[in-house]
C-alpha positions in Angstrom: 57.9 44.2 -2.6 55.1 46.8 -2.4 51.5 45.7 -2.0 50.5 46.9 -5.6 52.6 44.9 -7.7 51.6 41.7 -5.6 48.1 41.0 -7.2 50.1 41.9 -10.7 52.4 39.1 -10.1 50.2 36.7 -9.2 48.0 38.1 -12.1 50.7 37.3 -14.4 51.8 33.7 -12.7 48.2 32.8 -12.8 47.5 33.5 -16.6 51.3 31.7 -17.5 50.5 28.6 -15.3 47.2 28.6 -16.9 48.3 29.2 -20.5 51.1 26.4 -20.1 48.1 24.3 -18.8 47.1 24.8 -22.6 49.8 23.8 -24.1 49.8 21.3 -26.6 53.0 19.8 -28.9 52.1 18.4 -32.2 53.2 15.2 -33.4 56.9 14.6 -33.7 58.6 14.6 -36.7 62.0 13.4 -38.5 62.7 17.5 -38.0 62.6 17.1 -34.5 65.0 13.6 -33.8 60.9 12.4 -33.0 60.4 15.3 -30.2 57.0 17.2 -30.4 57.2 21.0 -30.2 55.4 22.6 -27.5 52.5 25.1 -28.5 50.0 27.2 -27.7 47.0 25.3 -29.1 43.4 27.3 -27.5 41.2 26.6 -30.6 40.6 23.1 -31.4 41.8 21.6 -35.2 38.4 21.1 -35.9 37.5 24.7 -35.5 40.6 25.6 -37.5 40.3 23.2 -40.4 36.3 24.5 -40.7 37.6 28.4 -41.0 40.2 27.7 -43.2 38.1 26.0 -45.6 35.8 28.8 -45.1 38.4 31.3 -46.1 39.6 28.6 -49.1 35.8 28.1 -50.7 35.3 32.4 -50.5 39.1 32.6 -52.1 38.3 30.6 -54.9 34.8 32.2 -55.7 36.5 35.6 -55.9 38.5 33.9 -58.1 36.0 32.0 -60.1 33.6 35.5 -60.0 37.1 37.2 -61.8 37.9 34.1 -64.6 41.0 33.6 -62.2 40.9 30.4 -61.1 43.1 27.7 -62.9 41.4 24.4 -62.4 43.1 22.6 -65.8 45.9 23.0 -68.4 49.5 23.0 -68.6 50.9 25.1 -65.2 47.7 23.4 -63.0 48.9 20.0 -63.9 52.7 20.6 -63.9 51.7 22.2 -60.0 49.0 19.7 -59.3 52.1 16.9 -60.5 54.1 18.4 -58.0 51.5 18.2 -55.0 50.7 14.6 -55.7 54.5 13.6 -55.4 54.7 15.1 -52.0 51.4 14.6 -50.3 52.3 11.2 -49.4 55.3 12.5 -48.1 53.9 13.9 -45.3 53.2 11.3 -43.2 56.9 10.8 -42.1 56.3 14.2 -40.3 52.7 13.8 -39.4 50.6 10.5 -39.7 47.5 12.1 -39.5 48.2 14.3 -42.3 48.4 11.4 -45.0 44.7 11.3 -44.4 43.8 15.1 -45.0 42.0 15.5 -48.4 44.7 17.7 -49.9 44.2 19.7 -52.7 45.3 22.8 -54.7 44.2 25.6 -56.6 45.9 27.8 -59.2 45.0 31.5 -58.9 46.0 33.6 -62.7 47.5 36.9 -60.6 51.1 38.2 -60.7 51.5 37.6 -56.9 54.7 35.9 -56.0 53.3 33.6 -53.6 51.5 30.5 -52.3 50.2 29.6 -49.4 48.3 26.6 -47.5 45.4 26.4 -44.9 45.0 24.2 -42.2 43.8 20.8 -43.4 46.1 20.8 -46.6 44.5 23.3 -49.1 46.8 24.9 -51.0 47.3 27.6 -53.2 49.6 28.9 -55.7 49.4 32.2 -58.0 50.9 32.2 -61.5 52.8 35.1 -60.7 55.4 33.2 -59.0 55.4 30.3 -61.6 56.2 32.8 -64.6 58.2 35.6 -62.7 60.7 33.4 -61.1 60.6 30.7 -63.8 60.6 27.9 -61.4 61.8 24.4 -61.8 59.4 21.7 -60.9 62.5 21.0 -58.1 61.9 24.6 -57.1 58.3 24.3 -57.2 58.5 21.3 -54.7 60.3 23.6 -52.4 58.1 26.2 -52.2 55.1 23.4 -51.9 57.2 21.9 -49.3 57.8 24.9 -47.1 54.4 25.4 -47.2 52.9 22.1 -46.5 55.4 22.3 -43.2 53.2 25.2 -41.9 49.6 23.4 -42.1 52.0 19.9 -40.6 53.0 22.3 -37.6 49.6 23.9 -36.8 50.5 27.2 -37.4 47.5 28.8 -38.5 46.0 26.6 -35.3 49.2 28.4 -33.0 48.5 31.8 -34.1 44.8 31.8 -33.6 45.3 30.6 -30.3 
């Protein structure tokens, strides 16, 4: 082996033995048969959980500042409804998570989408409500997919 790819390879083993140093797994779910699923975890949850609600209180002023932001009637309830049937769900994947003050907002935009941020804030836009005419089954669905990413750390994993 030549002499100049020697300090690259012990470059590169140093920085992998040191990343899987790192490592964490979160909590084990009924997903997993109970096994945890190994991650990159740098940045703590605390860190994550502060940003995201950063990120959630300037999404909702935009949204507030634009008469967007859907904080009563008919589709925030039937949502809201929806939310509140599966929060206590969640702590068959993840204990801790039956704690987290969840909550939601409804944004008035055609976006097909939602999304959730570390912590349990979530968020759905109308668009996908009205456009895909969705069943409070399908709603649920969508919810549930989403909740699974803020159970699994992922904001947390790709940060890190």
């Amino acid at each position: 082996m030549p002499t100049l790819r020697r300090p690259t390879l012990a470059a590169v083993t140093c920085a992998a033995l040191l990343a899987a140093g790192c490592s964490s797994t979160t909590t084990g779910s009924v997903a997993t048969d109970g096994r945890g699923r190994s991650q990159l975890l740098l940045v703590s949850q605390e860190q994550v959980v502060q940003q995201s609600l950063q990120y959630y209180d300037q999404q909702n002023q935009k949204a507030r500042a634009q008469g967007k932001l859907v904080t009563s009637g008919a589709e925030w309830s039937r949502v809201n409804t929806v939310m509140q049937r599966l929060v206590p769900q969640v702590a068959a994947f993840r204990p801790d998570a039956a704690r987290w003050p969840w909550q939601l907002v409804l944004i008035d935009e055609d976006t097909i989408n939602a999304h959730v941020m570390a912590g349990g804030k979530i968020t759905f836009y109308t668009g996908i409500l009205r456009k895909l005419r969705l069943t409070d089954d399908e709603i649920a669905a969508i919810m549930g997919h989403e909740m699974a990413h803020a159970l699994r750390e992922h904001t947390r994993e790709k940060m890190s």
